[in-house]
N, C-alpha and C positions, 0 to 999 in steps of 0.2 A: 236824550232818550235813556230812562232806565233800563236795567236789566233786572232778572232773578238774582239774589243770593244765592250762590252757593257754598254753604256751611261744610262740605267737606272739601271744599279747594282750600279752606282756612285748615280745619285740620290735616291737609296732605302737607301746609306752608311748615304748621307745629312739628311734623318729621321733620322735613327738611332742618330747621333752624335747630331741633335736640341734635337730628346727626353733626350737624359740624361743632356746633358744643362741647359732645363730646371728644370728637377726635382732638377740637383742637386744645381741651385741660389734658387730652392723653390716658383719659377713663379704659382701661383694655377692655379687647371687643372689639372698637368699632377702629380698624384702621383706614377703611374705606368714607369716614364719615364726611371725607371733602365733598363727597357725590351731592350732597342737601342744597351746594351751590349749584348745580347740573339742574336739579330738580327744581329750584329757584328759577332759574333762568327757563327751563319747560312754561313754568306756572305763567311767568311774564309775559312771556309770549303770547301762550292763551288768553289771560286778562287784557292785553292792550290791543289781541285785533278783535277780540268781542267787541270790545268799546267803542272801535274806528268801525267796524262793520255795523255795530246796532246803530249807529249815525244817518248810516244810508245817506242817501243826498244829500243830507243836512249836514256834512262833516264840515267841521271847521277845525283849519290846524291851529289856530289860536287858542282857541276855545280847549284841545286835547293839550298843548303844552301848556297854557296855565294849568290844566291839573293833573300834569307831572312834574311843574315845580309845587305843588301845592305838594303832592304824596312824595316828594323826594327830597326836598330842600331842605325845609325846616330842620326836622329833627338832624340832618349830615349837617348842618352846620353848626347846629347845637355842640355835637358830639365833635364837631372837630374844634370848636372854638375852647371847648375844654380841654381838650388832647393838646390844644396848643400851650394852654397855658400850666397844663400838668407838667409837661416837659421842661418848664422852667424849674421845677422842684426835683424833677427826676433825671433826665437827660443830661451828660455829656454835650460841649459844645458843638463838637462833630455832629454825633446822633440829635441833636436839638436845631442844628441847620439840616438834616436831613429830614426831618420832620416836619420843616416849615415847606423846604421846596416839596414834599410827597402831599404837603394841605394847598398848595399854589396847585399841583398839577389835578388834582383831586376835585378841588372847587371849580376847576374847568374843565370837567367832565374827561379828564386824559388821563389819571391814577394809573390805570392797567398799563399806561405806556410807561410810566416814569419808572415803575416796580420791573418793567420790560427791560428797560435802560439801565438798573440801576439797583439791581440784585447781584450780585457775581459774589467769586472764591475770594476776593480781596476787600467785599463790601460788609457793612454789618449784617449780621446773619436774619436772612428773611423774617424769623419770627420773631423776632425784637424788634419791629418796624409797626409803631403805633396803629399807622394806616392801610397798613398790606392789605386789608380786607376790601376796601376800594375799590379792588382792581374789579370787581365784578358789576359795580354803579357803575365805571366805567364804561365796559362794555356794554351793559344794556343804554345806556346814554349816549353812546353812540350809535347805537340799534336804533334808538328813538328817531332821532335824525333823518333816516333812508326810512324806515317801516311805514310810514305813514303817505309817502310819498310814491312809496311805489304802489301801495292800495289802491291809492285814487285811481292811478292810472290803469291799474289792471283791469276798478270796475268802471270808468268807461272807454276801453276796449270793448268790453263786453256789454258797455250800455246798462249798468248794472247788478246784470248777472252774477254770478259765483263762480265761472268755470274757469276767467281767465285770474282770478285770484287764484285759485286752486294750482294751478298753471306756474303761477308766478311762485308762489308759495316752495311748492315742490322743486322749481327750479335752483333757487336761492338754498333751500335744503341737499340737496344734491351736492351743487358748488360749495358749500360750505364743508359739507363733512367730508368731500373728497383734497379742500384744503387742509385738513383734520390730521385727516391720513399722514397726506407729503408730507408735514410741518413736522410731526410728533420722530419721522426719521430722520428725517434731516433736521430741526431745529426747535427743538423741546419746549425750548424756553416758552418761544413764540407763540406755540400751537395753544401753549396755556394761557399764556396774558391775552396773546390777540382775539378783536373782536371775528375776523373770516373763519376764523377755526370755532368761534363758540355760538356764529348766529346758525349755523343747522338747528342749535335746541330751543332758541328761542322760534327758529321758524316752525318747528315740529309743532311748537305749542298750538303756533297760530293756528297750525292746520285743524288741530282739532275741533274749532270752531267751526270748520265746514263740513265735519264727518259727520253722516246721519244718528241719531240716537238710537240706543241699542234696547230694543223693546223686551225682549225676552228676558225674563228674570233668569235664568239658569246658566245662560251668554252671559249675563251682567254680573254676574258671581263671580262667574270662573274669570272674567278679564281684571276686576278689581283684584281676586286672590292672584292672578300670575302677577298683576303690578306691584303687589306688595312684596310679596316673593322675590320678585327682579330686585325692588331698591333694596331690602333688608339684604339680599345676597351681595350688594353692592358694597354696601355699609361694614361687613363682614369678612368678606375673601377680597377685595379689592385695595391694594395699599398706593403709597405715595412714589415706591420703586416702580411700579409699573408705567408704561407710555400714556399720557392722558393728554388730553380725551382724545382717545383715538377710537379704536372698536368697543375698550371697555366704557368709553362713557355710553353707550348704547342701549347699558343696563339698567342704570339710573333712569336714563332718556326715558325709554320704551315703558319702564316702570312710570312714571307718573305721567305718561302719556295714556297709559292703559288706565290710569284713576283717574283722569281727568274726564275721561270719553264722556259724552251725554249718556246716561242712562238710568235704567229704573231705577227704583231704589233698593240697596242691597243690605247686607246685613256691617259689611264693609264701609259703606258709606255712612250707614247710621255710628258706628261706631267713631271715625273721623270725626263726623257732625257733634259730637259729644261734646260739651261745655269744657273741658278740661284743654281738650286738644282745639276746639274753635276756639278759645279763650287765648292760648298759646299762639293760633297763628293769626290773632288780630294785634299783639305784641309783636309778631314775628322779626316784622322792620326793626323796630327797635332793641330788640333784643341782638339781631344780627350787628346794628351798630355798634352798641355795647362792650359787648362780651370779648370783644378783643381787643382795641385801648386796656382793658381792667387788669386784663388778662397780660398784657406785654407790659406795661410799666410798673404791676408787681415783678415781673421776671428781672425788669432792671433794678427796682429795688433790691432784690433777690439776691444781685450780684449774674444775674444770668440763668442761676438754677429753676427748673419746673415747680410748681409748686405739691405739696406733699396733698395726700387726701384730705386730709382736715381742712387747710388751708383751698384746695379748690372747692371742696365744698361752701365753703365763704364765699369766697371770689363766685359761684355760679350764684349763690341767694345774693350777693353786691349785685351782678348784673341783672337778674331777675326786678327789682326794687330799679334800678335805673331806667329798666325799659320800662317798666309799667309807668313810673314818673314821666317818663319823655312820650310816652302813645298819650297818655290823659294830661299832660300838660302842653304839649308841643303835638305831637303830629293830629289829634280830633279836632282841636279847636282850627289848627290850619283847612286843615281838610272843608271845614264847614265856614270857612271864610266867605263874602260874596261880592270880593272884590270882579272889576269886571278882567278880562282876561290878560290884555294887556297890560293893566296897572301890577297883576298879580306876576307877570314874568319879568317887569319891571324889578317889581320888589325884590324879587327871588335873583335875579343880575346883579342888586345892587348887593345883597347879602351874600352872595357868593365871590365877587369879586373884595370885600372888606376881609373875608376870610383869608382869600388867594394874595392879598397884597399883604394882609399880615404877615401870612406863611413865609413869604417872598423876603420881605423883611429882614426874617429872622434866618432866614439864609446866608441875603448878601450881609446881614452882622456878622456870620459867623458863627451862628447858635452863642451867641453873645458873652465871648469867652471871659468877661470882666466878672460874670460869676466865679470862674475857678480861681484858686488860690496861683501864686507863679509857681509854688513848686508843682501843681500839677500842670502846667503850660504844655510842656513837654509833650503830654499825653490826652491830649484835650480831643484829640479825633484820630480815628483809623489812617485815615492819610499822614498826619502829620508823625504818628509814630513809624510809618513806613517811607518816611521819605531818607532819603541818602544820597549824595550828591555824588555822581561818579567821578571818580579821579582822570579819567581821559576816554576816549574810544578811538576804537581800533576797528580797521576793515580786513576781515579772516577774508581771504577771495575765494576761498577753498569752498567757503558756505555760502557766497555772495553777500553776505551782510555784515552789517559794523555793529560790534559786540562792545561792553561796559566794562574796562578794564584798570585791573588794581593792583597796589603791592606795587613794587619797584616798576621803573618806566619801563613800557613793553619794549620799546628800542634796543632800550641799555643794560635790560634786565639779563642775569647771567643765566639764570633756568626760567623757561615757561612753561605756564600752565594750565590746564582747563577746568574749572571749577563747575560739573556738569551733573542736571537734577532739576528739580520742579521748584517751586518759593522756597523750600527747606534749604536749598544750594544759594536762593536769594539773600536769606537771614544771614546766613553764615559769608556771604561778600565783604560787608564790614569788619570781621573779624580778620578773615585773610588777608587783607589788605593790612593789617597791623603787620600780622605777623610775616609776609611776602615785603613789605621794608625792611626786615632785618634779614631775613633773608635773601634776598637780593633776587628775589623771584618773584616772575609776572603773574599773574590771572585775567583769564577773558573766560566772561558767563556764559554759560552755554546751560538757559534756561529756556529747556525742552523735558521731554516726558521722566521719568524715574530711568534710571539707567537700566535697571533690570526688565525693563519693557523691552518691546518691537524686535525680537525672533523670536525666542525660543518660549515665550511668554507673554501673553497680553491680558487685558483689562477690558471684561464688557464694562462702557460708563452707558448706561441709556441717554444722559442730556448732551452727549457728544456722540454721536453714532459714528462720525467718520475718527473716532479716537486711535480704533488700531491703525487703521493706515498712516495716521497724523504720527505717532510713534516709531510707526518701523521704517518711515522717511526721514525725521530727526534722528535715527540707530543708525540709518546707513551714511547718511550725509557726515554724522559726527568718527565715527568708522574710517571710512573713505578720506576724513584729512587726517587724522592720525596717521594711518597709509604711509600719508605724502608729509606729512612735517615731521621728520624726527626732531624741529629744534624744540617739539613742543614734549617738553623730558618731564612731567607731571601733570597723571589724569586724578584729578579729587573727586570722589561720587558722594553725592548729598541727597539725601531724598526724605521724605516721612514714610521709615520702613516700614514701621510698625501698621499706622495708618493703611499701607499699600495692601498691607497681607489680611486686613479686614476686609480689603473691595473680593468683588468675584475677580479672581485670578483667575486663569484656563490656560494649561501648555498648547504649544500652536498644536502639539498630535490628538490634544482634547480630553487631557487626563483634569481633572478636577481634585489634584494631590493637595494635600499639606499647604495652606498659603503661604507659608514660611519656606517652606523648601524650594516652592514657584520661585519665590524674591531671588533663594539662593542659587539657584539652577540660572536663575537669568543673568543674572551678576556673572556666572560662572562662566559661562558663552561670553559674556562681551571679555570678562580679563582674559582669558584665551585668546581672542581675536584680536585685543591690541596690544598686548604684550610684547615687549625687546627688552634687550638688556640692558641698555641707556634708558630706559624710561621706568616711573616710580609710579606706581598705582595704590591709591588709598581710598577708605571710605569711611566716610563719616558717618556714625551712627545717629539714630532720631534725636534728637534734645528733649530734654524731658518739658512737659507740657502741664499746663494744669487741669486742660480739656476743658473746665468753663472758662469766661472771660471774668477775669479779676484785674483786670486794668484800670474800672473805673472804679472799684474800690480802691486802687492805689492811689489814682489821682483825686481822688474824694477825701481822702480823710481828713484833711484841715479844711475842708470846706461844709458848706450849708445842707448840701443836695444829698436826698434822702439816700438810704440803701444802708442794707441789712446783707454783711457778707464779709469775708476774711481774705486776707492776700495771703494766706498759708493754700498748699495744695495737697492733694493726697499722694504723699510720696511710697508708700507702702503701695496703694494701687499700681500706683504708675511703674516701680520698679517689677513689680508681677506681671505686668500687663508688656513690657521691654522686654523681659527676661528673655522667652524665645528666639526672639532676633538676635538680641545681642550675641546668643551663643551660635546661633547660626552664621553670624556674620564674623566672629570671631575665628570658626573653625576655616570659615572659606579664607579669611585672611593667613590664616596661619600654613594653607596647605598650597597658596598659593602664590608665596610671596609679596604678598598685596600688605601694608598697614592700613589698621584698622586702630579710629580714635575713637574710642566709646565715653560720649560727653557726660554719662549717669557717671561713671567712677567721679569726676571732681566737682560734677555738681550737685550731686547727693551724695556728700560724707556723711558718714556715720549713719546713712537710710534717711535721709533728710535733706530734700531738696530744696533749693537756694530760692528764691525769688527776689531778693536785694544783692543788687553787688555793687558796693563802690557808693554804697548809696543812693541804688537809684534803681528802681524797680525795672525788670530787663524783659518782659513779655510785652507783646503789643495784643495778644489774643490769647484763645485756648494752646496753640502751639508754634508761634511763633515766636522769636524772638525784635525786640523794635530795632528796628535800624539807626534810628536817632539819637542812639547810646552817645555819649559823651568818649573821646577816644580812649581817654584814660580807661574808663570802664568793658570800654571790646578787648583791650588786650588784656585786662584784667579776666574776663571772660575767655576769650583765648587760651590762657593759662589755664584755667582752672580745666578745659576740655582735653588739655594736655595737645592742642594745634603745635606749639613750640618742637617740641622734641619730636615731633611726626614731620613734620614739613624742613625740620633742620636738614643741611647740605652739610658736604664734606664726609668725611671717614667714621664720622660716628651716628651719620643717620642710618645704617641699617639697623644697628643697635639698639638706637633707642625708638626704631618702626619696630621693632621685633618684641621692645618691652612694653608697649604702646598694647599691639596686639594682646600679648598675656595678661 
């Protein structure tokens, strides 16, 4: 059974697909522009239970899932069989097995799960992830799944009627955005990838399909003007810091639920309806596909960097010109296929699974490392530059758990130590472990929050809600054995200070001070509290960073694979942008008997920071350094941070802690 066109649900799809456009080239204005997906998923809603409901008796779920692989398939496989084979030009072997398994999960309708799995602080950074935008086919493809099924059954309950749809509809809405809620305080992540927290907006949509039309032109004005109102305010005051979609997805919601409504025609609607913007959202699929592969493997070309205006400008007319190519060559002709239903889900199985076993492939190869040259081996994936093989472990019983321990054997060791901090205490493990051999001193990791956290100072993070507590229980627990072990005669604090004094810092009394002075104030409470006179306390300042990832340009340059970008950093910035802490952490060391190694003095001589040492490029990201360093080159590094003369024992280590500090 046909239904009416409606020419402005295609122009509400043309906002939808400009706002996330822009947000996601980084156009200012729109920080809110993620919301187009909110509104996407409104719109689906509404479209797929019109469909299932203008069926009436006659529903057949064969008949509906052949064409939703008909409107879904084609063109997502088009665009990923390209993306797959781009990756061989563009992609690191790492990020190029990471792209095959996100096209395996993707071709079987699970993307939002893999991106679920398989985003984190140690992973490559979301927006580098050809296929990130998946995650949203996802969910509504799982939507598809349940939506259709519980229809049926709602109408006959009701023998046909409308009421227990209505019933059902609102129920599923409810349940959903009260999963919404929970999820976004307790587990961020979730609330965004997962389908329970995003089918409220698709069910909203549905609903609107059974809301009476709104006959009154002067009604029908002002509903479409507050709709529009609501997304543009979405689009605009709503950012990526915020908890989503919790209550503010509401705003987007409510917005194009209010322009979807049945009703007269407005002045609102005419404008939608307009050739420009229905033109735009009969592209919209395609252009949503598009725009983001184009988009992310310039950026790896790029070396990582955003692209400048000029150059998005390009990149948004390259997407434009793809999607038009893929609606007029791939998705109309499928669309008007007249295969019968099952031969057509047939098809659409067998092309999605040749994608998914591709994907898969090029996973378990390895993102198929025989492209890079051996000198970049080393550095061929995020994992592999962080991998470091612990020299023994140890069971602390003081903390209940067995901790990665290095440097001289913890048994036989003459001083021990705690090397304690977030992954920036990680980096630096390998190093101490050189220099704790000659010294004849242990370390056990104690990789928990930033030491200047959990009293006197904490950290709103929105994507860990339960973060202060998880801090000020790793302060007491690490506290409390100190306490108890005086054999343990050396606390090393490592952290990304610099980093930390960018988050929203807040004193527990609620001052909103200086973030630099938070850092200092916090540090300052813990060396008070475990401070003796047998015992040595040091901190180790940030390591200078490059802040983008210049890694694959280091592992690239004897090889084939494309990219435009320098392994130079900006050392001028990075030493202005250090400057602060260093002298904050300087003065607390000096006044506090604390040393303090500040790794800018020897790795930016003469205002010139290092990125080769020993011959071998030493970052694994924007700020870390790799752990797979070659030994020669961590005590080569070591040195240069001046670790030697700070962690030296005997009669001339206050000496040279004191010249360390100055």
């Amino acid at each position: 059974m046909k239904f009416d066109y409606r020419p402005d649900v295609d122009g509400l799809r043309a906002i939808a697909v400009i706002a996330v456009i822009l947000f996601h080239f980084g156009v200012p204005g729109f920080p809110g522009g993620f919301v187009g997906v909110d509104i996407f998923l409104v719109i689906s809603g509404y479209l797929i239970t019109r469909l299932l409901t203008a069926e009436g008796s006659e529903l057949s779920l064969v008949e509906f899932y052949g064409r939703r692989v008909r409107r879904i398939l084609p063109a997502m496989m088009v665009m990923m069989g390209v993306s797959l084979a781009a990756g061989w030009f563009f992609l690191l072997p790492g990020d190029y097995a990471s792209l095959g398994r996100s096209a395996a999960f993707s071709a079987a309708g699970l993307g939002n799960y893999y991106f679920l799995w398989n985003t984190g602080y140690f992973d490559r950074e979301a927006a580098l992830l050809p296929l990130l935008h998946l995650w949203s086919l996802g969910v509504e493809e799982q939507f598809y799944l349940v939506w259709p099924a519980l229809l049926m059954a709602a109408s006959r309950m009701s023998r046909g009627g409308r009421s227990s749809s209505v019933v059902v509809i609102c129920l599923v809405a409810l349940i959903s955005f009260s999963i919404a809620l929970h999820l976004v305080a307790v587990d961020p992540k979730q609330a965004f990838y997962g389908p329970f927290s995003r089918a409220w907006e698709l069910a909203l949509g549905g609903l609107v399909v059974f809301m009476p039309a709104v006959g009154r032109r002067g009604i029908s004005e002002a509903f479409g003007l507050v709709g529009f109102c609501l997304i543009v305010a979405s689009t605009v005051w709503l950012s990526s810091s915020q908890p989503f979609p919790g209550a503010y997805a509401l705003l987007p919601v409510a917005g194009a639920v209010l322009l979807i409504w049945p009703r007269s025609q407005t002045i609102l609607g005419a404008a939608l309806s307009s050739w420009p913007l229905r033109m735009t959202g009969k592209v919209s699929y395609s252009l949503y596909l598009w725009h983001w592969p184009i988009l992310v493997f310039f950026r790896h070309y790029a070396g990582g960097s955003t692209p400048t205006a000029g150059e998005a400008s390009v990149l948004i007319a390259t997407t434009w010109l793809a999607a038009y190519l893929s609606w007029r060559v791939v998705e109309e002709p499928a669309r008007h296929l007249r295969f019968l239903p099952l031969r057509t889900i047939a098809a659409g199985a067998v092309a999605a699974s040749v994608v998914g076993f591709g994907g898969n492939a090029i996973f378990e190869a390895g993102g198929i490392a025989s492209r890079i040259p051996k000198e970049g081996a080393a550095m061929r994936s995020l994992d592999v530059m962080w991998d470091w093989q612990c020299p023994q472990l140890v069971r602390i019983d003081e903390l209940g758990s067995t901790f990665c321990a290095f440097g001289a054997p913890w048994d036989k060791a003459r001083h021990r130590g705690i090397l304690w901090g977030d992954s920036h205490a990680e980096h630096m493990a390998p190093l101490l472990d050189v220099v704790g051999q000659r010294e004849d001193t242990s370390f056990f990791l104690y990789r928990a929050c930033p030491a200047a956290l959990g009293k006197a100072v904490h950290r709103n993070n929105p994507e860990e809600p339960a973060y202060k507590e998880s801090c000020a229980s790793s302060r007491k627990a690490a506290v409390a054995l100190l306490a108890r072990r005086s054999d343990i005669d050396i606390v090393v604090l490592a952290s990304a200070w610099t980093n930390l004094a960018n988050n929203d810092l807040v004193a527990d009394d609620g001052r909103h001070a200086d973030k630099v002075r938070l850092v200092r104030e916090g540090l300052q409470s813990l060396v008070e509290e475990i401070s003796t006179p047998e015992r040595r306390i040091g901190i180790i300042g940030q390591v200078p960073g490059p802040g983008l990832d210049l890694t694959s340009c280091a592992a690239l340059r004897e090889s084939k694979i494309l990219r435009r970008c320098s392994t130079d950093m900006d050392s001028e910035g990075i030493l202005r942008a250090w400057s602060p802490m260093v002298i904050a952490l300087g003065s607390l060391a000096a006044g506090n008997g604390v040393f303090f190694v500040d790794p800018l003095q020897g790795m930016c001589p003469n205002r010139h920071c290092a990125t080769y040492v020993n011959g071998e490029f030493i970052y694994r990201d924007g700020s870390h350094i790799r752990r797979n360093l070659k030994p020669e080159t961590d005590a080569a590094v070591a040195r240069m941070m001046g670790l030697y003369p700070a962690l030296a024992t005997g009669d001339t280590q206050s000496r040279l802690s004191t010249a360390a500090s100055d």
